[in-house]
C-alpha positions in Angstrom: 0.0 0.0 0.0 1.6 3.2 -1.0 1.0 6.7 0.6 -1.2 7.9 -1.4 -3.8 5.0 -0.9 -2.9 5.5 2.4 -3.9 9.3 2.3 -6.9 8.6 0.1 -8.1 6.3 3.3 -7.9 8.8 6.2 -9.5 11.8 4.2 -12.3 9.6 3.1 -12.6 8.2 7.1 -12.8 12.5 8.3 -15.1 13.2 5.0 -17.3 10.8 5.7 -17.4 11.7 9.4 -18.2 14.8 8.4 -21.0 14.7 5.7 -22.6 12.4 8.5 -22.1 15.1 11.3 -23.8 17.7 8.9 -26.5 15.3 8.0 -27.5 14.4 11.5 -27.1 18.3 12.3 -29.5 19.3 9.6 -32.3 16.5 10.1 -32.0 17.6 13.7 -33.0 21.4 12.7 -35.7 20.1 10.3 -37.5 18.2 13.2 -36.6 20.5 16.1 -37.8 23.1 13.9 -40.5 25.5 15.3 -40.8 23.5 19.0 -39.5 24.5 22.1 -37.7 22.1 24.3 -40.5 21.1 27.3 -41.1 18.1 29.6 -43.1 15.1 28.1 -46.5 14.7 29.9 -47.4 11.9 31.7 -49.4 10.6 28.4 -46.5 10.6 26.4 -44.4 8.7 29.2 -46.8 6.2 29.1 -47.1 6.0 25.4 -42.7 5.9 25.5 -43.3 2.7 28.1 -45.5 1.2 26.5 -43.3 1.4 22.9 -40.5 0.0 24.9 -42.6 -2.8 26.3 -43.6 -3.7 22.9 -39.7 -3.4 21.0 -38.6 -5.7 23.6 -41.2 -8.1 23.2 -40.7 -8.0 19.2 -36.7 -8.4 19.8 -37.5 -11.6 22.2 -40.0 -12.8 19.8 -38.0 -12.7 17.0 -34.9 -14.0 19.0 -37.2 -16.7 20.2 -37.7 -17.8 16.2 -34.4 -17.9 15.6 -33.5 -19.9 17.9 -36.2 -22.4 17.1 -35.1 -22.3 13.2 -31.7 -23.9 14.2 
């Protein structure tokens, strides 16, 4: 490997980390956009729960079938 393959690699590496910074950044602003930072009701915590309940039954679920498929 000579040093210019080897200079190609760590500018894509900080490119890349970049351009994903700015992308994360920007999709941030276009959903933040307009709404001011406040406290989730008690609704919503329940609603958040409840989500979470559910993912982690889905992830043992499917773990569950994979396990079974062996």
């Amino acid at each position: 490997m000579n040093l210019n393959q080897i200079v190609n690699m760590v500018t894509r590496i900080f490119i890349r980390k970049g351009v994903n910074w700015g992308i994360k950044k920007g999709t941030d602003a276009v959903v933040h956009r307009g709404k001011t930072p406040a406290a989730p009701t008690p609704a919503q915590d329940a609603q958040a729960r409840q989500a979470r309940d559910i993912a982690k039954r889905a992830r043992k679920a499917a773990q569950l079938t994979r396990r079974i498929g062996r």
